[in-house]
C-alpha positions in Angstrom: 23.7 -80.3 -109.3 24.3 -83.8 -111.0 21.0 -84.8 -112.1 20.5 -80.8 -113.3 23.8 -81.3 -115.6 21.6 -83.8 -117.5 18.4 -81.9 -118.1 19.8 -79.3 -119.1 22.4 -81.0 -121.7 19.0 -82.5 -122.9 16.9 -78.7 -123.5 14.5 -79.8 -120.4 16.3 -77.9 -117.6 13.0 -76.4 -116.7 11.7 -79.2 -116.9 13.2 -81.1 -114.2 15.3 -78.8 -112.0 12.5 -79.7 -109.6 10.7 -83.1 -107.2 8.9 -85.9 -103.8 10.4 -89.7 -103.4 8.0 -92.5 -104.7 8.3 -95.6 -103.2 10.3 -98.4 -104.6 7.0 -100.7 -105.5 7.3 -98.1 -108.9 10.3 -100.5 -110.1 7.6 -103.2 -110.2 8.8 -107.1 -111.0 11.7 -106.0 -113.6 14.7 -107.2 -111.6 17.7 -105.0 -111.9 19.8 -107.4 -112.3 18.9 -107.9 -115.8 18.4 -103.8 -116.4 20.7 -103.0 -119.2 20.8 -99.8 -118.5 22.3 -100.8 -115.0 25.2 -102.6 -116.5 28.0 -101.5 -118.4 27.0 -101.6 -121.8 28.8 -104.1 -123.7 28.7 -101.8 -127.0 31.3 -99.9 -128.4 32.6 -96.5 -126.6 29.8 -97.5 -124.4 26.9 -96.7 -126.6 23.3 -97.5 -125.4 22.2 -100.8 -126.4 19.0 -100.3 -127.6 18.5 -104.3 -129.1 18.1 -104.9 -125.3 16.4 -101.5 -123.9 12.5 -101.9 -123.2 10.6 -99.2 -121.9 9.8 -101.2 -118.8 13.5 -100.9 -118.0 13.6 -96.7 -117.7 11.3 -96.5 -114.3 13.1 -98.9 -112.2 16.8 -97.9 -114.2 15.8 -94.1 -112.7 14.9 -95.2 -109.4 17.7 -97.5 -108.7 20.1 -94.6 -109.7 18.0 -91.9 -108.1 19.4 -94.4 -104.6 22.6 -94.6 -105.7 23.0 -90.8 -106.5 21.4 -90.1 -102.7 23.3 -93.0 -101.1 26.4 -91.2 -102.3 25.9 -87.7 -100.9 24.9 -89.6 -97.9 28.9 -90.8 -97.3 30.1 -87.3 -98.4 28.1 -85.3 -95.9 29.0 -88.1 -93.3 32.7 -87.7 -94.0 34.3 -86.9 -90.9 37.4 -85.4 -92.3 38.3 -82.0 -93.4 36.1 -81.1 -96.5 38.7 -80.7 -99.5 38.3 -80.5 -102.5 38.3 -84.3 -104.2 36.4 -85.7 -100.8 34.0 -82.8 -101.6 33.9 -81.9 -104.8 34.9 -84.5 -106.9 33.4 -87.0 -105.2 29.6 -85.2 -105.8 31.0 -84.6 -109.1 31.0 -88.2 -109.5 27.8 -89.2 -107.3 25.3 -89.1 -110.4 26.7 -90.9 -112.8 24.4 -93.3 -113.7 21.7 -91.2 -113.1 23.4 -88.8 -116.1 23.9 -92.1 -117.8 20.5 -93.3 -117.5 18.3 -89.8 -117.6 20.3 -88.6 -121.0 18.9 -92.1 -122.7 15.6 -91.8 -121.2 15.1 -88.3 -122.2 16.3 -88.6 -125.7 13.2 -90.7 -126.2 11.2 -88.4 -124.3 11.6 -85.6 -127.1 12.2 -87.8 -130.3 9.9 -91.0 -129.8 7.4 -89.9 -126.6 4.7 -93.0 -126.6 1.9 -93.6 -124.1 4.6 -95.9 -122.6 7.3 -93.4 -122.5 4.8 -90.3 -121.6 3.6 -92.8 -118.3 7.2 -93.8 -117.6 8.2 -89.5 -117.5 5.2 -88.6 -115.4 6.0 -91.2 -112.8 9.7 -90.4 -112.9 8.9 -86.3 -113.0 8.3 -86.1 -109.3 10.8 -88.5 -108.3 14.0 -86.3 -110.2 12.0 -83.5 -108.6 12.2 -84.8 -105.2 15.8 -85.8 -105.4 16.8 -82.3 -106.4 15.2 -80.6 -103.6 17.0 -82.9 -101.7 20.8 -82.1 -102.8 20.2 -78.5 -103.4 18.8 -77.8 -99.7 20.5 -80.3 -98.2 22.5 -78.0 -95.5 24.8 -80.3 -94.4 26.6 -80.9 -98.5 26.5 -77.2 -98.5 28.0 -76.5 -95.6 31.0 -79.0 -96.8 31.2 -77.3 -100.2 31.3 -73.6 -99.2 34.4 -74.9 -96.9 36.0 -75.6 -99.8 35.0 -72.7 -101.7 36.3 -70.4 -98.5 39.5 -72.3 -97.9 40.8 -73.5 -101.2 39.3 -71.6 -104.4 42.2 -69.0 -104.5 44.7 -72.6 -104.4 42.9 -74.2 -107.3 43.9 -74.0 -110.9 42.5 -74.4 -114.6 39.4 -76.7 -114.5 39.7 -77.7 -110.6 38.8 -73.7 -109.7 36.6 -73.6 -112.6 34.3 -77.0 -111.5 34.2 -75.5 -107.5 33.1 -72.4 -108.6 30.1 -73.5 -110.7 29.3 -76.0 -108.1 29.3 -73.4 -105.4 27.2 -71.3 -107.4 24.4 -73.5 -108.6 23.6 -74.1 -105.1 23.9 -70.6 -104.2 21.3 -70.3 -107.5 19.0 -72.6 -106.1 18.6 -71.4 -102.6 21.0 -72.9 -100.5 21.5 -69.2 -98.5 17.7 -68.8 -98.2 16.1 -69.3 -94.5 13.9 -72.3 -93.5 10.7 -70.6 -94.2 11.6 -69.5 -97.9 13.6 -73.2 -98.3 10.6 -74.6 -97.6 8.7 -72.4 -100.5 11.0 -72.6 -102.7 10.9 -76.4 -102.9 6.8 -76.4 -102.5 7.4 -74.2 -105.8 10.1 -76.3 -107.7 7.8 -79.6 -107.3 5.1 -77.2 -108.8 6.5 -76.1 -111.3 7.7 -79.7 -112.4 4.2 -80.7 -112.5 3.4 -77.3 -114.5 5.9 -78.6 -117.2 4.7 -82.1 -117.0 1.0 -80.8 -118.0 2.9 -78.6 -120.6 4.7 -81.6 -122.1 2.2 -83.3 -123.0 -0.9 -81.0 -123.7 2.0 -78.8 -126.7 2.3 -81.6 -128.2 -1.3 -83.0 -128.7 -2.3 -79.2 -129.3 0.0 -79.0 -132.4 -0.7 -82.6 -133.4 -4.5 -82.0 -133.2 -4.2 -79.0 -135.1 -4.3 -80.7 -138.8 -6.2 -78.8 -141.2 -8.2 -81.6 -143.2 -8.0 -81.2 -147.3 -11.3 -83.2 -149.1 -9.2 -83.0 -152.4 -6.1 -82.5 -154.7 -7.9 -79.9 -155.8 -7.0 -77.4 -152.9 -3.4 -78.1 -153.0 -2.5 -76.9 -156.0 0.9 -74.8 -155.8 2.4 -77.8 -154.1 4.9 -79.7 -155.6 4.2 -84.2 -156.1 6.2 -84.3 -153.2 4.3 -82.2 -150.9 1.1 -83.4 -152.0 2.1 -87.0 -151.6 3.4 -85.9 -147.7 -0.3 -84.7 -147.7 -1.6 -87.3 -148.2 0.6 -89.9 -146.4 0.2 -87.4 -143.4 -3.1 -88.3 -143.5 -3.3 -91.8 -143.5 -1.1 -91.7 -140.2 -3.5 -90.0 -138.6 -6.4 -91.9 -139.6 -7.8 -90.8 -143.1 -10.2 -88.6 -142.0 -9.9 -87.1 -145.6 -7.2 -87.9 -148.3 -4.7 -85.4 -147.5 -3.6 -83.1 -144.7 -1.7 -80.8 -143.4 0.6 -80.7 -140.2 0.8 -77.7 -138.1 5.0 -77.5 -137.7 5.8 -75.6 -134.1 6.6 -72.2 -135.7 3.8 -69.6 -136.1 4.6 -68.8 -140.0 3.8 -72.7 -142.1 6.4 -72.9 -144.7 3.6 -74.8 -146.6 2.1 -71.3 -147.1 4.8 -70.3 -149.4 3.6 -72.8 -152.6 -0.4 -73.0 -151.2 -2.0 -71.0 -154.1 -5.7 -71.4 -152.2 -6.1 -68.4 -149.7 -8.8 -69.6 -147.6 -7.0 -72.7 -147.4 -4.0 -70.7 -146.5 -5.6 -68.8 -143.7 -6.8 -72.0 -141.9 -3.7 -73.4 -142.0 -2.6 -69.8 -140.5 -5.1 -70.2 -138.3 -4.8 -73.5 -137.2 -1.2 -72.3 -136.4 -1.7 -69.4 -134.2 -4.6 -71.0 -132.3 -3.3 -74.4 -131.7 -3.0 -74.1 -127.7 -5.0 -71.0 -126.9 -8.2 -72.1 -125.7 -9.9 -71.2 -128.7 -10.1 -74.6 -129.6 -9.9 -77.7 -127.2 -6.1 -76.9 -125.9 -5.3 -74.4 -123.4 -1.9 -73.6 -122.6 -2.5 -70.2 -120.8 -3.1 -71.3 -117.5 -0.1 -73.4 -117.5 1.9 -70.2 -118.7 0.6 -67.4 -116.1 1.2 -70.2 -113.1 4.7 -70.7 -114.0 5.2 -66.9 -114.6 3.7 -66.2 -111.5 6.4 -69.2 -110.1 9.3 -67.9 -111.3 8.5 -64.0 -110.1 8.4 -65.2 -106.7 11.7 -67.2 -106.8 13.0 -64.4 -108.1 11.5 -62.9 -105.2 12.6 -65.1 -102.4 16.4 -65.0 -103.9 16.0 -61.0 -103.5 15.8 -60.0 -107.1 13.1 -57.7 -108.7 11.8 -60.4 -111.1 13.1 -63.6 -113.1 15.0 -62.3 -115.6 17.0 -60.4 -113.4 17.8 -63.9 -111.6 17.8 -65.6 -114.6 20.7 -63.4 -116.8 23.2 -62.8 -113.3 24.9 -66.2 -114.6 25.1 -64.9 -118.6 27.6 -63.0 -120.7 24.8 -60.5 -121.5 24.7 -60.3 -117.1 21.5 -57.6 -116.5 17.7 -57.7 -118.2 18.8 -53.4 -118.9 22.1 -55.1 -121.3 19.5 -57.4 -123.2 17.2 -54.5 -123.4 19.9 -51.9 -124.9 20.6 -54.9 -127.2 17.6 -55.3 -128.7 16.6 -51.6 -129.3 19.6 -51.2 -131.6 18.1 -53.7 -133.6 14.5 -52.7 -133.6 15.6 -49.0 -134.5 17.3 -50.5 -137.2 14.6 -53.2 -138.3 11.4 -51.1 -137.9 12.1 -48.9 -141.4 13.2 -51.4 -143.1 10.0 -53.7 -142.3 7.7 -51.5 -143.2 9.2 -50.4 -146.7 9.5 -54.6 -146.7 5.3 -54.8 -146.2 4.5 -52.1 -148.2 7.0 -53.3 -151.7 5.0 -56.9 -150.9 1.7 -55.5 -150.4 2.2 -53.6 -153.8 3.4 -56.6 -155.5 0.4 -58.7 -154.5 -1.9 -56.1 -156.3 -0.5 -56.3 -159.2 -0.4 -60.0 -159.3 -4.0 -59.9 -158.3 -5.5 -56.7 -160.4 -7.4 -56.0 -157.3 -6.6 -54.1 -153.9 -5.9 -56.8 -152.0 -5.9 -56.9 -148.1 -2.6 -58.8 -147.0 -2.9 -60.9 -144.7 -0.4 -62.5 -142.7 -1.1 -66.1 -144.4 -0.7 -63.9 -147.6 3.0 -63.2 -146.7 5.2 -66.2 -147.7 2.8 -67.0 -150.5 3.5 -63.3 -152.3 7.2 -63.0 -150.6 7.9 -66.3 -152.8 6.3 -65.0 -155.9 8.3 -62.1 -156.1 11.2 -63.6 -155.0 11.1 -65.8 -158.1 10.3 -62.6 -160.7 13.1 -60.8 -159.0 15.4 -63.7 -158.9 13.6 -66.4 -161.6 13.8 -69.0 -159.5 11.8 -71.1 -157.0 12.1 -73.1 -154.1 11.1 -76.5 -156.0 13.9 -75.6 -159.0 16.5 -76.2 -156.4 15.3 -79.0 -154.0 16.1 -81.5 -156.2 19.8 -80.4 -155.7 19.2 -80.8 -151.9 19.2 -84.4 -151.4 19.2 -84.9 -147.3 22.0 -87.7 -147.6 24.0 -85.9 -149.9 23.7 -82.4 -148.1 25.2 -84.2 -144.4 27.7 -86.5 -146.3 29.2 -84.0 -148.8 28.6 -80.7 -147.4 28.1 -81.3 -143.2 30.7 -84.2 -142.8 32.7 -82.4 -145.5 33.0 -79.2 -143.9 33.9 -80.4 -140.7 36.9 -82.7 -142.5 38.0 -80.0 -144.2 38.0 -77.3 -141.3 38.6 -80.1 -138.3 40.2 -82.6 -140.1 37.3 -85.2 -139.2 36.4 -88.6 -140.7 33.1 -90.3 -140.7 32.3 -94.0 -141.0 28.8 -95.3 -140.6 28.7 -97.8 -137.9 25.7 -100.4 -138.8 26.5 -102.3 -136.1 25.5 -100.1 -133.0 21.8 -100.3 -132.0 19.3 -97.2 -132.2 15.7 -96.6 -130.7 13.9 -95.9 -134.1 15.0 -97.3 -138.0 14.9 -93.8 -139.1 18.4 -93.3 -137.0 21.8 -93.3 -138.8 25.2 -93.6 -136.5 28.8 -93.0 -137.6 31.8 -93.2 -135.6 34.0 -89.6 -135.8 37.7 -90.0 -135.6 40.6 -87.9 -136.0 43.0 -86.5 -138.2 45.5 -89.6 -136.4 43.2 -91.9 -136.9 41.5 -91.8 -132.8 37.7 -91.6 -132.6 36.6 -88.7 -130.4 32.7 -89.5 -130.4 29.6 -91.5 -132.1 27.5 -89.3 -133.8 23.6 -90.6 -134.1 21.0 -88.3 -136.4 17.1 -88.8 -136.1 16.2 -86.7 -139.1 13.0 -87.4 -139.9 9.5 -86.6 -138.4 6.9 -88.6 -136.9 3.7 -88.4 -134.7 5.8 -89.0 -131.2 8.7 -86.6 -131.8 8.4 -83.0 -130.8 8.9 -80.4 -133.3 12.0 -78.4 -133.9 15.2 -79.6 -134.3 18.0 -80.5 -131.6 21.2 -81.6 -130.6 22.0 -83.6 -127.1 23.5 -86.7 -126.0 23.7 -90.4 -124.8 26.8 -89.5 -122.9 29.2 -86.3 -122.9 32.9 -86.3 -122.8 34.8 -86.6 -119.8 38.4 -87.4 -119.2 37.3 -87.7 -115.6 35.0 -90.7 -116.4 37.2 -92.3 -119.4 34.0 -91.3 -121.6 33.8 -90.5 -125.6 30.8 -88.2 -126.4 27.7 -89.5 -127.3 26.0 -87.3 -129.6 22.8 -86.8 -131.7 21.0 -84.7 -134.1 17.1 -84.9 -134.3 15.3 -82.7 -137.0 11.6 -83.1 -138.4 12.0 -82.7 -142.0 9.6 -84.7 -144.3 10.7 -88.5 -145.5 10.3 -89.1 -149.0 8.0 -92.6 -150.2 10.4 -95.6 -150.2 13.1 -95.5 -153.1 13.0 -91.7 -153.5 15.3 -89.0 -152.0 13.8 -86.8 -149.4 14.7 -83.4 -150.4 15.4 -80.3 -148.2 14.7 -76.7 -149.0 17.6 -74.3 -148.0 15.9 -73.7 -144.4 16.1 -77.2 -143.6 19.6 -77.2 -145.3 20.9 -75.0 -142.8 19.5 -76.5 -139.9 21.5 -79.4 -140.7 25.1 -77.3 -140.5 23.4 -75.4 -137.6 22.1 -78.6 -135.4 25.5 -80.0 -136.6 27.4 -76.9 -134.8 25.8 -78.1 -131.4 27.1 -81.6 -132.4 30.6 -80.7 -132.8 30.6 -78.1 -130.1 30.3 -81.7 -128.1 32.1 -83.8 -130.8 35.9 -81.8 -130.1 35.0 -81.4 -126.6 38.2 -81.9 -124.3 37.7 -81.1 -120.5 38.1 -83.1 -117.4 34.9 -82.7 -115.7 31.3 -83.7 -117.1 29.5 -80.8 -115.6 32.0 -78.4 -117.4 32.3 -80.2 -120.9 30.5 -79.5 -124.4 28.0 -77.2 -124.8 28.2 -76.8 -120.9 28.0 -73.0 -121.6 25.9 -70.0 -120.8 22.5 -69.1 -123.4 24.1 -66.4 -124.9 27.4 -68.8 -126.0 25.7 -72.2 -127.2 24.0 -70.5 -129.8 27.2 -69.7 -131.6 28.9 -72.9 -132.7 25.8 -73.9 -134.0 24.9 -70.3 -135.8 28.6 -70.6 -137.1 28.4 -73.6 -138.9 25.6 -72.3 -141.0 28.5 -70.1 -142.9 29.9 -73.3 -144.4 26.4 -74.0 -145.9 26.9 -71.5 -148.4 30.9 -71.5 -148.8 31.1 -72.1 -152.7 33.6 -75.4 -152.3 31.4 -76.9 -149.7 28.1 -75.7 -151.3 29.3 -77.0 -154.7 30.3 -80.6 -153.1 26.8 -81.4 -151.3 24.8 -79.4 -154.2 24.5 -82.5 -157.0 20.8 -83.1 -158.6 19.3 -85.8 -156.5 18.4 -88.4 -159.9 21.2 -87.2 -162.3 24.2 -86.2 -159.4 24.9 -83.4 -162.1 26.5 -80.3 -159.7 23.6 -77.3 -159.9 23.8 -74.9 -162.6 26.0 -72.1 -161.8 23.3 -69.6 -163.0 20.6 -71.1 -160.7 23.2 -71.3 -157.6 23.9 -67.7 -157.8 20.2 -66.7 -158.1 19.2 -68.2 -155.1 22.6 -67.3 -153.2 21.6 -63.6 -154.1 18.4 -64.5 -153.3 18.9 -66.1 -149.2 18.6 -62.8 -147.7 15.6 -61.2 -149.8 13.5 -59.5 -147.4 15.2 -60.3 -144.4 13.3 -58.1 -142.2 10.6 -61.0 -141.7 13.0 -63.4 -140.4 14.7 -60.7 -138.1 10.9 -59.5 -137.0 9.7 -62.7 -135.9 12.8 -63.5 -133.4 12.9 -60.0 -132.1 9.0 -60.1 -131.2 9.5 -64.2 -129.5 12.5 -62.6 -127.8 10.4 -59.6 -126.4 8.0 -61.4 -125.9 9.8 -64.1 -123.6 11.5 -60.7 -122.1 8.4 -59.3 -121.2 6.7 -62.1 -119.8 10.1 -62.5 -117.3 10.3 -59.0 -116.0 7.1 -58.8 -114.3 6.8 -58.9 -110.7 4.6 -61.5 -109.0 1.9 -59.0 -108.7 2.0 -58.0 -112.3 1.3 -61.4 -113.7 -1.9 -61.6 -115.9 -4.2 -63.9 -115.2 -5.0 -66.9 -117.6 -8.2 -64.9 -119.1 -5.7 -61.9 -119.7 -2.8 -63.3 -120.9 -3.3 -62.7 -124.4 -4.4 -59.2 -124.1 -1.1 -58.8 -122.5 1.2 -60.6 -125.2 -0.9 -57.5 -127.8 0.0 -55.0 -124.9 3.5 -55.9 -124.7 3.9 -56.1 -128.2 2.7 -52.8 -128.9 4.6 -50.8 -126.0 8.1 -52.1 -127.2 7.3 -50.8 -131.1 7.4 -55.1 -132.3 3.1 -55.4 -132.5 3.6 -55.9 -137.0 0.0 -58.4 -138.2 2.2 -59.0 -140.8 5.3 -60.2 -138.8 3.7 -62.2 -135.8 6.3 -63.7 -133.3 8.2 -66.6 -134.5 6.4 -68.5 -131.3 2.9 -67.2 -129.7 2.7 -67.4 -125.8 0.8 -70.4 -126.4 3.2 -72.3 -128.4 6.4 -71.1 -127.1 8.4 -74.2 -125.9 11.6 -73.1 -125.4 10.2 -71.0 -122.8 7.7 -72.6 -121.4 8.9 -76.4 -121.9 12.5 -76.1 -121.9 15.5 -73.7 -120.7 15.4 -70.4 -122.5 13.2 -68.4 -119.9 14.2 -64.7 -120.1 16.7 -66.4 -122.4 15.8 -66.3 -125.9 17.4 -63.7 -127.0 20.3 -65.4 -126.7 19.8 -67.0 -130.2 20.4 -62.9 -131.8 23.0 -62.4 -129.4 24.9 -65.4 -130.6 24.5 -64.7 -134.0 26.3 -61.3 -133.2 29.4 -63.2 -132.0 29.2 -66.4 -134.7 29.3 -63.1 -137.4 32.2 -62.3 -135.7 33.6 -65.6 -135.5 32.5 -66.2 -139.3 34.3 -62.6 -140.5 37.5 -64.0 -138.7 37.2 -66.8 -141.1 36.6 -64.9 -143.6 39.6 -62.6 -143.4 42.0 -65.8 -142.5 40.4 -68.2 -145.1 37.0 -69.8 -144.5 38.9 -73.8 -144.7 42.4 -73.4 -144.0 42.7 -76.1 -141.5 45.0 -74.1 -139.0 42.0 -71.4 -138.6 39.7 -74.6 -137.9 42.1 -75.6 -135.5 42.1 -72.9 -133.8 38.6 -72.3 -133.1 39.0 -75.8 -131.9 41.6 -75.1 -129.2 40.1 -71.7 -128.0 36.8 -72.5 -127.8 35.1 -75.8 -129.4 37.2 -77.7 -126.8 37.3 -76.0 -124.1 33.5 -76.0 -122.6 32.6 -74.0 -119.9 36.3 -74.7 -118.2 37.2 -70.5 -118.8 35.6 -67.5 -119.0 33.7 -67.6 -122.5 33.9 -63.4 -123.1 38.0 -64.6 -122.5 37.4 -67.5 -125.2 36.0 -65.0 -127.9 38.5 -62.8 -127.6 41.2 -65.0 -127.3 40.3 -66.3 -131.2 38.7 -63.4 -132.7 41.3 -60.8 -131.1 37.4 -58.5 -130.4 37.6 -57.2 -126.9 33.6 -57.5 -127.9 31.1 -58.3 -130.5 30.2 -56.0 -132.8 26.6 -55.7 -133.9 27.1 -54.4 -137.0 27.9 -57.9 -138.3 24.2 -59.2 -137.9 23.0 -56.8 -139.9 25.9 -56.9 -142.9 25.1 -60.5 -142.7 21.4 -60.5 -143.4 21.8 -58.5 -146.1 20.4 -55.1 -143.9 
């Protein structure tokens, strides 16, 4: 569906793939005649003119395209010829538009710069998508047209003509369009619900997390933290009204990287604490009856649609295809994990005593704080020895935009001139090796009270031949801005979530298909991971690493004995990193496989995430879940139900993808190239178990390669 091609560009398919018609008095006295986001914007390759974009504009901009998406399935169900496949097809194709147009700008703001005004705008707008959903995907009559099509012409239809019926066919097929009246009219009482469910979600994560400071009286209790962190602190806290002189923000992972300098343990275990209990009702946020109704929701789609429970549903349309593949999957990593964990524990545990003279209890806010201590005996290094040499503009100039000239043969020129919705925004225009630009790339790297955390990539606009349109893409990260006139500095995380968001960017940068619903990272779970885990090999290939690597103040290149300490030292301990995801994925698993009668209630929800935990061997204090129930966005807030796995199963195939390189040379341009035409081009226009095979020559992905790559 049109306005579902959107959301889920955007990471809020949940979200929105739900909703009942408001009445037009929403659009209020702003005339749309003067709506820029109505008119053909006047900007470069069509880029969103944000000088002249108020808030004010969105409501009545979504309404007035909301009619002009319905209008337009109006005149193709009341075609009286012969459904084909451009009266059909094409033409709904085509029908939202300017609702794609308008929703992908609106939405941008909704994740990276969500005021009061924008927060109001979405929850009068949430229903209204909602509404016109329901609409298009049980509308009988559009169905009826495009299964005639489907029946009579499919086997005619080539390349991305077959490929665009198919999917179209199949998302309403996905939606309910077989289903009787009686179970229609459930499952559109449930998708308005469940948009409401993820309304209230959208909001109260958010004020959980940012409610969720831990207050410091004094310098004091910060040593261990670098000038820079302290003066975050404390800059932190006077945007959040001085309370005290410094605090600390809660970041949406369960593990605080914070943790790893913090040398005061009971500060450290309420910053912990303040983590892991941000939205469970233990304070003044509860998340969990939010979470059970939504399970609860999605078993009994699953139910109507004639499946045993949501992830079933959820993984038919997948590469990894059945809940019993992911499950087979993930055991052969947790036979292999679990040993190597505990001797991982056990070696930190053992170190702490020493360090301490005493028996010391580890605790889980213990972990990063030891784990870095020894890391910098074994290694004699620490994380603040190299962050100087991680200067943000220097590490996306010289090593992001680098790697992806010399791989793609990109160029990169900062365009001042085009308009962007917050001053911390940077845009450059991407062109060719010949000189043509492909897209206009926008990042947003820097965080603030009214962004979400995380890190993402989406876009103004995707490519499309079909509608004459360059890609639109940003980057939006949350890493800390330095005081005026100083770098802001990265640490090698946030290093490689650059390349990594980045991979997402160009996987819609080189896109090259026809149809908007098909292009970019228009792809199942378990294959947009990979571009994006990918590019996080160049981060560490020495001619790249050595070009973006230069001392922030002195631009000298980082000492060759420090870069191959903390090379060696990127996959030291990896079982933590590996734990964490494998719980959140089991976790998310779990919580999809139950039937609608096995759903806990809101009272019992945690009891069930220990439960869970413990039957499937991943229940570690000392290695929580990357994301609590409570916390866990991607599933609850955006599209990854039963799907987060998908970011270990990618991984699997961008190891693959990164050993090709590997073997062929990791920048010879003609290997680039061809990753380009076999797969970063091509969308979702062939089968993407096809496009892996076609570059890597792997009839499939080998697992082995996960683990040879962290280090296990």
């Amino acid at each position: 569906m049109n306005i579902v091609k959107t959301i889920l560009t955007i990471g809020l398919a949940s979200a929105m793939m739900q909703s009942p018609a408001a009445p037009l008095d929403l659009m209020g006295g702003n005339g749309n005649d003067n709506n820029p986001l109505l008119q053909p914007s006047t900007l470069p390759f069509g880029a969103p003119d944000f000088s002249k974009i108020k808030v004010s504009d969105y409501q009545p901009a979504i309404v007035a395209a909301i009619q002009e998406q319905r209008d337009a399935v109006a005149r193709i169900v009341a075609n009286k010829k012969k459904p084909t496949f451009e009266n059909t097809i094409l033409a709904f194709e085509e029908s939202g538009a300017l609702l794609d147009r308008v929703t992908s700008i609106f939405y941008a703001l909704v994740s990276a710069d969500k005021t009061p005004e924008i927060a109001e705008t979405q929850k009068n707008v949430t229903p209204l998508l909602t509404d016109l959903e329901n609409e298009i995907s049980f509308n009988k009559e559009l169905f009826q047209r495009i299964k005639y099509v489907y029946d009579h012409q499919y086997k005619k239809l080539k390349g991305e003509d077959k490929k665009l019926l198919e999917e179209t066919y199949k998302s309403f097929v996905r939606s309910g369009a077989l289903l009787s009246d009686d179970k229609m009219a459930r499952m559109k009482e449930i998708n308005l619900r469940i948009a409401e469910l993820q309304q209230q979600w959208g909001d109260l994560l958010p004020n959980a997390t940012n409610n969720s400071l831990v207050w410091v009286n004094s310098e004091d209790e910060l040593v261990g933290l670098s000038e820079a962190d302290i003066a975050q602190c404390k800059k932190d806290a006077e945007s959040r009204g001085s309370k005290t002189p410094y605090c600390i923000v809660i970041i949406n992972t369960t593990q605080q990287p914070i943790l790893t300098n913090l040398q005061n343990r009971k500060l450290r275990k309420r910053v912990y604490e303040a983590s892991i209990h941000r939205a469970d009702g233990s304070r003044s946020f509860n998340t969990f009856p939010i979470v059970v109704e939504i399970a609860r929701l999605r078993a009994e789609k699953a139910q109507l649609m004639g499946y045993k429970n949501y992830a079933e549903m959820s993984l038919e349309k997948t590469m990894a295809k059945t809940p019993e593949q992911v499950d087979a999957f993930l055991r052969q990593l947790i036979n292999e994990y679990a040993p190597k964990a505990a001797a991982e524990t056990k070696a930190i545990e053992a170190y702490a005593r020493e360090v301490e003279g005493t028996d010391i209890d580890l605790q889980p806010y213990d972990r990063f704080y030891y784990s870095a201590k020894m890391k910098k005996a074994t290694y004699n290094f620490s994380e603040d020895e190299v962050k100087p040499y991680f200067n943000i503009d220097s590490v996306l100039v010289n090593g992001v935009f680098y790697a992806a000239n010399r791989v793609y043969g990109l160029q990169f020129k900062e365009r001042k001139d085009i308009p962007v919705y917050h001053p911390d925004m940077k845009v450059y225009e991407v062109t060719d090796k010949d000189g043509k630009t492909l897209a206009i790339f926008y990042n947003d790297y820097f965080r603030r009270p009214t962004k979400r955390g995380g890190a993402w990539m989406s876009s103004f606009a995707k490519q499309s031949t079909q509608r004459q349109q360059v890609p639109l893409i940003f980057n939006v990260c949350n890493n800390a801005k330095a005081p005026e006139g100083q770098p802001s500095l990265l640490t090698w995380d946030e290093v490689t979530t650059l390349f990594h968001e980045f991979g997402h960017a160009l996987h819609g940068i080189l896109s090259n298909c026809r149809y908007n619903t098909l292009s970019g990272t228009a792809v199942a779970r378990d294959f947009v991971e990979m571009p994006s885990q990918f590019n996080e090999f160049f981060a560490s290939v020495p001619e790249i690493f050595d070009h973006y690597a230069k001392h922030a103040t002195t631009g000298a290149p980082m000492p060759a004995e420090l870069k191959e300490k903390m090379l060696q030292s990127i996959n030291f301990q990896p079982a933590y990193a590996l734990g964490e995801n494998l719980a959140a994925t089991c976790l998310d698993l779990e919580w999809h496989k139950l039937s609608l009668d096995q759903v806990p209630t809101a009272a019992q929800a945690d009891a069930f995430e220990t439960a869970a935990l413990k039957d499937i061997g991943m229940y570690d204090e000392q290695i929580p879940p990357r994301y609590l129930t409570s916390y866990f966005n991607h599933v609850w807030g955006g599209g990854y139900a039963a799907g987060y796995y998908s970011y270990l199963w990618t991984e699997v195939l961008a190891d693959n993808v990164a050993d090709y390189f590997k073997a062929h040379g990791p920048l010879k341009p003609e290997v680039g190239q061809a990753l380009r035409d076999k797969i970063l081009s091509r969308g979702n226009t062939r089968d993407l178990m096809e496009m892996f095979t076609d570059f890597t020559g792997m009839k499939s992905p080998d697992t082995s390669s996960l683990l040879k790559a962290r280090g296990m």
